[in-house]
PQR file of N, CA, C, O and H, with PARSE charges and radii, in Angstrom:
ATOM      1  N   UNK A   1       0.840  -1.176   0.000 -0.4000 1.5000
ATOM      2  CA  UNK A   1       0.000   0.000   0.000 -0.0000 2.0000
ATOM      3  C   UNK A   1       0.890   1.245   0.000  0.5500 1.7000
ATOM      4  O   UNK A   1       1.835   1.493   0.749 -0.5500 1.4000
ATOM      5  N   UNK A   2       0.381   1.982  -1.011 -0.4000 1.5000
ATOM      6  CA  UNK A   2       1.420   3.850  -1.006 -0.0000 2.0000
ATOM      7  C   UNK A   2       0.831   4.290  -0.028  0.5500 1.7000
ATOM      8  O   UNK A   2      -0.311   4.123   0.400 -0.5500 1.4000
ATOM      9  H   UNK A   2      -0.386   1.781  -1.619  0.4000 1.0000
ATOM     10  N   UNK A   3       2.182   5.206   0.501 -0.4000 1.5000
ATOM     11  CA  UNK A   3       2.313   5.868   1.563 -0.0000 2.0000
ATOM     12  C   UNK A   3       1.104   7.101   0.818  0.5500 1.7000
ATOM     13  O   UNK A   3       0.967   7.566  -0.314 -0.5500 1.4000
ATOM     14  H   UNK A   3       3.109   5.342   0.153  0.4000 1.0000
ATOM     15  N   UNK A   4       0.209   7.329   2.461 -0.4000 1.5000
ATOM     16  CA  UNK A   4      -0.834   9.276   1.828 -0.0000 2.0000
ATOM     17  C   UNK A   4       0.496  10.018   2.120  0.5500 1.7000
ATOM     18  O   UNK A   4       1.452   9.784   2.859 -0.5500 1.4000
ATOM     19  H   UNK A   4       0.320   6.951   3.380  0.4000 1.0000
ATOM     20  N   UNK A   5       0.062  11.370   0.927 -0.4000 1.5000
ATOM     21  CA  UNK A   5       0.597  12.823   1.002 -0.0000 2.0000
ATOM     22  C   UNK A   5      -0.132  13.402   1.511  0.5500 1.7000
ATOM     23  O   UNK A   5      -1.310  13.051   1.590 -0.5500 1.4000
ATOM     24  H   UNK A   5      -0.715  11.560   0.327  0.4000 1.0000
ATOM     25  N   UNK A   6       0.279  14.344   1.955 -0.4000 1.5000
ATOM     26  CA  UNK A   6       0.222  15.853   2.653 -0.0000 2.0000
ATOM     27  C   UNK A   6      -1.247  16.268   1.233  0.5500 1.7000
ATOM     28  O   UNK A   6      -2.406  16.631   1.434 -0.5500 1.4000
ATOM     29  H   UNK A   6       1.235  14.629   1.890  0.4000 1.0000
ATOM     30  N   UNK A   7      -0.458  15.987  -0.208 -0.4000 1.5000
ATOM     31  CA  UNK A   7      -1.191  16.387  -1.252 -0.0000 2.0000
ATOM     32  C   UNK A   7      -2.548  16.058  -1.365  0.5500 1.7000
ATOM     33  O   UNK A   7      -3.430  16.906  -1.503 -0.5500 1.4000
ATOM     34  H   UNK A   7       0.483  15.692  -0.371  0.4000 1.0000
ATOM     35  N   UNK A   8      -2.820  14.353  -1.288 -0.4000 1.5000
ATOM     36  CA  UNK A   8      -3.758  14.167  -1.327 -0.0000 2.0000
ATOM     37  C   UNK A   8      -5.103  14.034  -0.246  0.5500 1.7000
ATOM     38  O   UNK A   8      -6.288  13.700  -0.266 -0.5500 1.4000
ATOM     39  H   UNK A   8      -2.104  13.664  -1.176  0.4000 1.0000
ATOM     40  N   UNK A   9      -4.033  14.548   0.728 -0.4000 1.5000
ATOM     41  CA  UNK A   9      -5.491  14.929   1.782 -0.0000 2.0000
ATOM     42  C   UNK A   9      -5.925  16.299   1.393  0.5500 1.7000
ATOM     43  O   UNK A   9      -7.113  16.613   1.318 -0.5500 1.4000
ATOM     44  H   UNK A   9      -3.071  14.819   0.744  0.4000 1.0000
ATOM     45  N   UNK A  10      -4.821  17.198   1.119 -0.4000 1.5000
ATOM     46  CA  UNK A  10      -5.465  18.446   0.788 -0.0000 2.0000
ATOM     47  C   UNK A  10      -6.892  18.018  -0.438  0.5500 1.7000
ATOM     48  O   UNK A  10      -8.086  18.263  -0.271 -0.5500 1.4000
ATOM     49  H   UNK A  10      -3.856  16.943   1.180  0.4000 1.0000
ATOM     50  N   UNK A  11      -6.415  17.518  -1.302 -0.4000 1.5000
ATOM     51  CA  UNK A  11      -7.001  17.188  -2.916 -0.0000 2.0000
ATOM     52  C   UNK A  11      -8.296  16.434  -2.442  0.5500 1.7000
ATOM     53  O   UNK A  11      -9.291  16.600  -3.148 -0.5500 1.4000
ATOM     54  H   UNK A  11      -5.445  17.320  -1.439  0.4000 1.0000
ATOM     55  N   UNK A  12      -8.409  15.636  -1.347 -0.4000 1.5000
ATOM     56  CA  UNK A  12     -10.156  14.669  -1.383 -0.0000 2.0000
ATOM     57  C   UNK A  12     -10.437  16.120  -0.138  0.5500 1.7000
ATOM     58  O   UNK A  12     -11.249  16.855  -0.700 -0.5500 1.4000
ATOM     59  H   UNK A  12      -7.601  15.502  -0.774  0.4000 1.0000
ATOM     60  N   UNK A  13     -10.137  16.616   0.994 -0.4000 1.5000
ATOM     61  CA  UNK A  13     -10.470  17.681   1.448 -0.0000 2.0000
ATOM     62  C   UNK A  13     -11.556  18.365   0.965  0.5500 1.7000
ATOM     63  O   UNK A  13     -12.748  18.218   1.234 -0.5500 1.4000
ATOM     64  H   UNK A  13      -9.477  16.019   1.451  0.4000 1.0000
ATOM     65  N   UNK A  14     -10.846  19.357  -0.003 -0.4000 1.5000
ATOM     66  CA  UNK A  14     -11.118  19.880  -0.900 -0.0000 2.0000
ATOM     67  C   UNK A  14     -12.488  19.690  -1.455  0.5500 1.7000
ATOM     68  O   UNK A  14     -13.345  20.558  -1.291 -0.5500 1.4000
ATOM     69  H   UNK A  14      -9.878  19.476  -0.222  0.4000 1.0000
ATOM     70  N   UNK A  15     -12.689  18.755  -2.006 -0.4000 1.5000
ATOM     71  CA  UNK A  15     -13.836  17.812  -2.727 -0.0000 2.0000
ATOM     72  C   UNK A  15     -15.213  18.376  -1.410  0.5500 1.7000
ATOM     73  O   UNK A  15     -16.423  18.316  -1.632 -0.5500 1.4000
ATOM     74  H   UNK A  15     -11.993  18.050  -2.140  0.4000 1.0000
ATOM     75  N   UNK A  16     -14.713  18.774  -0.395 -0.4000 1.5000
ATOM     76  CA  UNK A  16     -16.077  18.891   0.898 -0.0000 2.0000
ATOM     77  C   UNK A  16     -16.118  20.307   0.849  0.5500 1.7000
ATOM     78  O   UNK A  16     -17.220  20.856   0.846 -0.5500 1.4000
ATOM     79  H   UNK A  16     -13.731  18.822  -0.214  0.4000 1.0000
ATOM     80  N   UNK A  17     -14.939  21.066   0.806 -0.4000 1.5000
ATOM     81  CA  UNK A  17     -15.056  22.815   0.667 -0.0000 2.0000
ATOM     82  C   UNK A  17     -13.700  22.721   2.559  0.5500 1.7000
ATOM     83  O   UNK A  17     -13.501  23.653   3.338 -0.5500 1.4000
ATOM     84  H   UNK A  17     -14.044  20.620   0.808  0.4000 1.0000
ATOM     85  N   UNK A  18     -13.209  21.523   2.627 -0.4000 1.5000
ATOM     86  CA  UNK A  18     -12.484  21.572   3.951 -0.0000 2.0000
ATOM     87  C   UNK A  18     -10.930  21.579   3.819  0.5500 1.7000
ATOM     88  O   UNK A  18     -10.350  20.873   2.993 -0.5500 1.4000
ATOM     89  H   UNK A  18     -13.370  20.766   1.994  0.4000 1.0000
ATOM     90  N   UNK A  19     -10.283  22.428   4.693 -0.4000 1.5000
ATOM     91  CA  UNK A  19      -9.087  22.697   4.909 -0.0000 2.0000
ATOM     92  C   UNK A  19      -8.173  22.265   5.364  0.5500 1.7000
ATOM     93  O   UNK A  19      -8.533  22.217   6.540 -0.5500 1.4000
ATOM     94  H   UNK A  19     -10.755  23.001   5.363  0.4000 1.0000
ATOM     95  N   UNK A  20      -6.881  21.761   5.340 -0.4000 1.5000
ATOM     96  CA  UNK A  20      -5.949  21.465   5.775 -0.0000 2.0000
ATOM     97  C   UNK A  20      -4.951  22.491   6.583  0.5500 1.7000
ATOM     98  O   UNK A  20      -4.123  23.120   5.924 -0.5500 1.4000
ATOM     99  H   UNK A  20      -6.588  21.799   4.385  0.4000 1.0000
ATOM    100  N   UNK A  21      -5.008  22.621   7.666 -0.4000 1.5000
ATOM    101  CA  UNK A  21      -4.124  23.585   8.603 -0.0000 2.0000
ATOM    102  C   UNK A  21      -2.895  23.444   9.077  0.5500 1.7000
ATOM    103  O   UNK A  21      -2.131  24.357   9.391 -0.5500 1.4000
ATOM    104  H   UNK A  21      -5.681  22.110   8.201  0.4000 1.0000
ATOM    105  N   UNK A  22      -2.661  22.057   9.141 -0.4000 1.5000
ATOM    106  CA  UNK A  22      -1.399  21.063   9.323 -0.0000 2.0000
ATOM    107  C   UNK A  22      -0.655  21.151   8.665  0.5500 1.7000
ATOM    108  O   UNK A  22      -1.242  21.477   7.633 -0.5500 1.4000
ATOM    109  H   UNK A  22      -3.281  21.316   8.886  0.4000 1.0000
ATOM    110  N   UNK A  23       1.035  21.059   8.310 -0.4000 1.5000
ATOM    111  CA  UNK A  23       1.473  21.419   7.283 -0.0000 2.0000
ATOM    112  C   UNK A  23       2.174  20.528   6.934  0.5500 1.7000
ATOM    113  O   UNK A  23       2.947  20.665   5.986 -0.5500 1.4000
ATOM    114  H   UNK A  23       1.512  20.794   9.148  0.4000 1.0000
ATOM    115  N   UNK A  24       1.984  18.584   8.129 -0.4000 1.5000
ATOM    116  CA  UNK A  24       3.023  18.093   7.810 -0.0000 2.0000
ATOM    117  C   UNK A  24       1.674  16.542   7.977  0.5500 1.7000
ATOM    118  O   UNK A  24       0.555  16.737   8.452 -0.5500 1.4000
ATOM    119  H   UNK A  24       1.356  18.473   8.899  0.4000 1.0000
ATOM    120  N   UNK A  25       2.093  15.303   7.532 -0.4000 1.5000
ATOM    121  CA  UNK A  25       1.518  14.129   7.832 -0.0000 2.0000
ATOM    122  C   UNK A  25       2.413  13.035   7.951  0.5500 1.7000
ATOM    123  O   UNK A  25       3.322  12.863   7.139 -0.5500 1.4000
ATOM    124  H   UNK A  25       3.002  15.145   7.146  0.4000 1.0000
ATOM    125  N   UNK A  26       2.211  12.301   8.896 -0.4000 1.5000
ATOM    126  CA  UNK A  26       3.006  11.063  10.038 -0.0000 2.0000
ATOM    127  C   UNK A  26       2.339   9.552   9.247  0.5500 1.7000
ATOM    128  O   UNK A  26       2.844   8.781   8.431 -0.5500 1.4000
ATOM    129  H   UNK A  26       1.472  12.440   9.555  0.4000 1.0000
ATOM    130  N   UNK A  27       1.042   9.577   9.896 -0.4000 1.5000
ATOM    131  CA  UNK A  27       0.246   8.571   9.782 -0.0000 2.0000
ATOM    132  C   UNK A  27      -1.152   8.491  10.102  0.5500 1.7000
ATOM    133  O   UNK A  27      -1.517   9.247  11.002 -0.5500 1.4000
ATOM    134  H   UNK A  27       0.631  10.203  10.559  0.4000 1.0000
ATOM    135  N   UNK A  28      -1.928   7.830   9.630 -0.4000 1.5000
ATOM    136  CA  UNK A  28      -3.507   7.732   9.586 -0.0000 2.0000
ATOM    137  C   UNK A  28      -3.693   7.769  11.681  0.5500 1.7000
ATOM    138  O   UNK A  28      -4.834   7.864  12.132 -0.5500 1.4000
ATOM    139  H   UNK A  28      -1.632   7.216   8.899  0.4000 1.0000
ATOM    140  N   UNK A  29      -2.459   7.682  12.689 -0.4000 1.5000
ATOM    141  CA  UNK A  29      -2.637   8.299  13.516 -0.0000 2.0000
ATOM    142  C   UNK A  29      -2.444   9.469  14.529  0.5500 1.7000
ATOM    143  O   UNK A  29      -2.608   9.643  15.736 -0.5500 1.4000
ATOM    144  H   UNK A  29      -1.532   7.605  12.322  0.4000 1.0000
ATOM    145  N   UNK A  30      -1.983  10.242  13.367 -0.4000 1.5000
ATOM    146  CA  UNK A  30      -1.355  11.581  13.915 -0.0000 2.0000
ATOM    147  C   UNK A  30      -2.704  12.414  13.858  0.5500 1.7000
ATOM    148  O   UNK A  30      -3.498  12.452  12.918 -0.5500 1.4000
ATOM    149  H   UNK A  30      -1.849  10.100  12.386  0.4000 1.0000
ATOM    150  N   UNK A  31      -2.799  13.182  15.277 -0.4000 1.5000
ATOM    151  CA  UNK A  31      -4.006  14.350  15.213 -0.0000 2.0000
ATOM    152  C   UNK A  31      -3.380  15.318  14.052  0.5500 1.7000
ATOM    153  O   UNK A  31      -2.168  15.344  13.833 -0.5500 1.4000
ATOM    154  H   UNK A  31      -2.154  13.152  16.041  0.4000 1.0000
ATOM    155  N   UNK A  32      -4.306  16.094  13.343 -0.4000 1.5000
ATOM    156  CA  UNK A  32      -4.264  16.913  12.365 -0.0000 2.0000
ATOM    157  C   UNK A  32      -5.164  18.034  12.692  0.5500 1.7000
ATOM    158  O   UNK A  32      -6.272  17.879  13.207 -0.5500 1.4000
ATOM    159  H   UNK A  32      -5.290  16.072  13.521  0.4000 1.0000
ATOM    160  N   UNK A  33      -4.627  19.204  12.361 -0.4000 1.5000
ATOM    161  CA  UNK A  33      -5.856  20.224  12.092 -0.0000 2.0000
ATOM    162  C   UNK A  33      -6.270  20.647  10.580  0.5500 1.7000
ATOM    163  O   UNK A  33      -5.665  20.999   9.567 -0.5500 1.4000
ATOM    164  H   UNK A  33      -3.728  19.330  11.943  0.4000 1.0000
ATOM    165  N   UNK A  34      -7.612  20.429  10.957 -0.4000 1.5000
ATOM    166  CA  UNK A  34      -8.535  20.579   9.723 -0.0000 2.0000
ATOM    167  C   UNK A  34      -9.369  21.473  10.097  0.5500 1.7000
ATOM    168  O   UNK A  34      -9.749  21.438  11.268 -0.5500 1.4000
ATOM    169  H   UNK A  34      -8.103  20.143  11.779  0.4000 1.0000
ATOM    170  N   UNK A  35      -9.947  22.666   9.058 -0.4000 1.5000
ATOM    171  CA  UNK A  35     -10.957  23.868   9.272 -0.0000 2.0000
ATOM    172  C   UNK A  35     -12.427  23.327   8.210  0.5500 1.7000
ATOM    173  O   UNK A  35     -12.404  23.059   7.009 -0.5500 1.4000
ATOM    174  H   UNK A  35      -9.638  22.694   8.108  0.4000 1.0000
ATOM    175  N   UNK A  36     -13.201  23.310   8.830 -0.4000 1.5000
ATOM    176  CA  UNK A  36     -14.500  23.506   8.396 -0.0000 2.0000
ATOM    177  C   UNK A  36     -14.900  24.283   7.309  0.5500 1.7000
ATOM    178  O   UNK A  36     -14.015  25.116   7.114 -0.5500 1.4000
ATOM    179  H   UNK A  36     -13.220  23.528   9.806  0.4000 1.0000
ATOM    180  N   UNK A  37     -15.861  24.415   6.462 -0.4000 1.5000
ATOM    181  CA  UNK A  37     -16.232  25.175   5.677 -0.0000 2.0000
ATOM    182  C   UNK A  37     -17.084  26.573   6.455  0.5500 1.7000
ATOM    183  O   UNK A  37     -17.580  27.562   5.915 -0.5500 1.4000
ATOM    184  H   UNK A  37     -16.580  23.738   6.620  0.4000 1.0000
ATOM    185  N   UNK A  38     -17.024  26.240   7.739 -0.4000 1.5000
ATOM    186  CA  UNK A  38     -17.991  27.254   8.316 -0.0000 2.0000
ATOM    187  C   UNK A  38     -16.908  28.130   9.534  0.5500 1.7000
ATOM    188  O   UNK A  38     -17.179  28.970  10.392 -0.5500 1.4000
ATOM    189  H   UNK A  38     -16.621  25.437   8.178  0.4000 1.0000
ATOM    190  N   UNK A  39     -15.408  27.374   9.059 -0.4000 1.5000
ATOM    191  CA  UNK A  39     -14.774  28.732   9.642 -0.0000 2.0000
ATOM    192  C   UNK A  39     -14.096  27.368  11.090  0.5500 1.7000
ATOM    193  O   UNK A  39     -12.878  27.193  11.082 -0.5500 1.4000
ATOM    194  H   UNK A  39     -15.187  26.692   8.362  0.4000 1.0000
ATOM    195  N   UNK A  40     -14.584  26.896  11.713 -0.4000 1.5000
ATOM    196  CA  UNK A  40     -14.535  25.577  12.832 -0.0000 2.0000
ATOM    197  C   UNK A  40     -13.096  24.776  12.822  0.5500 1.7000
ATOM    198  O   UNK A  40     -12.916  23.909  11.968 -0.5500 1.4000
ATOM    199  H   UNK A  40     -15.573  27.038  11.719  0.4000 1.0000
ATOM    200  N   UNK A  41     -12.110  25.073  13.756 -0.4000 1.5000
ATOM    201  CA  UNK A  41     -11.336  24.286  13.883 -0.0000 2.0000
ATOM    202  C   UNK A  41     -10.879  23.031  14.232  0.5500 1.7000
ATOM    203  O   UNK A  41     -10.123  22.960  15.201 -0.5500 1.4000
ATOM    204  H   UNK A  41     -12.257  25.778  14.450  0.4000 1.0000
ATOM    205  N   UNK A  42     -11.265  21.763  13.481 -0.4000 1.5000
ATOM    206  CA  UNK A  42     -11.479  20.383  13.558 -0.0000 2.0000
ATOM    207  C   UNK A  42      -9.857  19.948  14.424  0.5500 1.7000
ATOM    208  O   UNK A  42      -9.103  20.886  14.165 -0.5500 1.4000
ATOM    209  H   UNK A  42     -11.879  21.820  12.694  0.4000 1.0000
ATOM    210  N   UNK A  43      -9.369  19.273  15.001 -0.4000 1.5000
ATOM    211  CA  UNK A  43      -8.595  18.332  15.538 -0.0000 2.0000
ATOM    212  C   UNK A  43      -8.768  16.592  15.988  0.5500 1.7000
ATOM    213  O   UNK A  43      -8.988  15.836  16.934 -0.5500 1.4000
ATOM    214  H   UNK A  43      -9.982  18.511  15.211  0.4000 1.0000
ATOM    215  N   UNK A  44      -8.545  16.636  14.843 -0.4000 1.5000
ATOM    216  CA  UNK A  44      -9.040  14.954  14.579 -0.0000 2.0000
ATOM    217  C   UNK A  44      -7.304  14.248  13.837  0.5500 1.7000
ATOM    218  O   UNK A  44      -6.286  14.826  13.456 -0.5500 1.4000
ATOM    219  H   UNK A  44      -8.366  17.250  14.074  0.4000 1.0000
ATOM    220  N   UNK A  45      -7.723  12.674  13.921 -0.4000 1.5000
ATOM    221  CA  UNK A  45      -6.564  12.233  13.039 -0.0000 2.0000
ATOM    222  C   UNK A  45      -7.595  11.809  11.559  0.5500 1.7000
ATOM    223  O   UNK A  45      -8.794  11.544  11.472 -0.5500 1.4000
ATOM    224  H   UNK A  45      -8.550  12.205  14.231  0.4000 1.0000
ATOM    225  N   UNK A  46      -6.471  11.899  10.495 -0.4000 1.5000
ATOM    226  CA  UNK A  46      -7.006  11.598   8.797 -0.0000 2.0000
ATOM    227  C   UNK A  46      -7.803  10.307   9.502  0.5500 1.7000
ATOM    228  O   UNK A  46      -8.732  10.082   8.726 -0.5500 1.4000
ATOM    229  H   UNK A  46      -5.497  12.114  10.565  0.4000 1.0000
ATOM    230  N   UNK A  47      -7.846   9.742  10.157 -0.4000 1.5000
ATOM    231  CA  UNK A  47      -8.467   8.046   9.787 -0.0000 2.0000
ATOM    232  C   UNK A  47      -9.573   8.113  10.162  0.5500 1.7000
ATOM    233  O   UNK A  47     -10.287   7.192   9.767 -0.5500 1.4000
ATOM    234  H   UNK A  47      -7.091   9.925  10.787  0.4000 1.0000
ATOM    235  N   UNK A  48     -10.378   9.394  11.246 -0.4000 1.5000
ATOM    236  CA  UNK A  48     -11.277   9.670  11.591 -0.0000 2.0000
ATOM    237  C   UNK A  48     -12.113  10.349  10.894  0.5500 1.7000
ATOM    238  O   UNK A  48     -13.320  10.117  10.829 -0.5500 1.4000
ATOM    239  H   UNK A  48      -9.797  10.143  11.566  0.4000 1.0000
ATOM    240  N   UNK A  49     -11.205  11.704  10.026 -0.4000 1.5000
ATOM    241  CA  UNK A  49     -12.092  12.733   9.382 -0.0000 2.0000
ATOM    242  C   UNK A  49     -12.442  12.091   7.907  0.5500 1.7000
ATOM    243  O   UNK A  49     -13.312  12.732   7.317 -0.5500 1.4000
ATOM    244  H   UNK A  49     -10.224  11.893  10.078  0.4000 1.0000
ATOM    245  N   UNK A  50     -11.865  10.799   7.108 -0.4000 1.5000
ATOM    246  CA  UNK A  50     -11.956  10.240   5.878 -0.0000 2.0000
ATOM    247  C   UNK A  50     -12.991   9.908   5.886  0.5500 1.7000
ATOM    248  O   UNK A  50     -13.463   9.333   4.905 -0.5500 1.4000
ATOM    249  H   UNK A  50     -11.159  10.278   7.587  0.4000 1.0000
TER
END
């Protein structure tokens, strides 16, 4: 299995109108910050917010 980018979380993100605030990615268990379309600062890990 390929390793995720930084890129393609921005790129399916995106697809919702949602942000990437984080500037770096570990693994499907690293907390991340993600912004809402309504402005809302999410802190979740990718394996949660997918």
């Amino acid at each position: 299995m390929a390793k995720i980018t930084i890129e393609q979380i921005k790129e399916e993100l995106s697809k919702d109108n949602w942000t990437l605030i984080s500037e770096t990615y570990k693994n499907l268990d690293t907390e991340m910050i993600f912004e809402c379309p309504e402005g809302h600062r999410v802190y979740a890990t990718w394996k949660k917010i997918r």
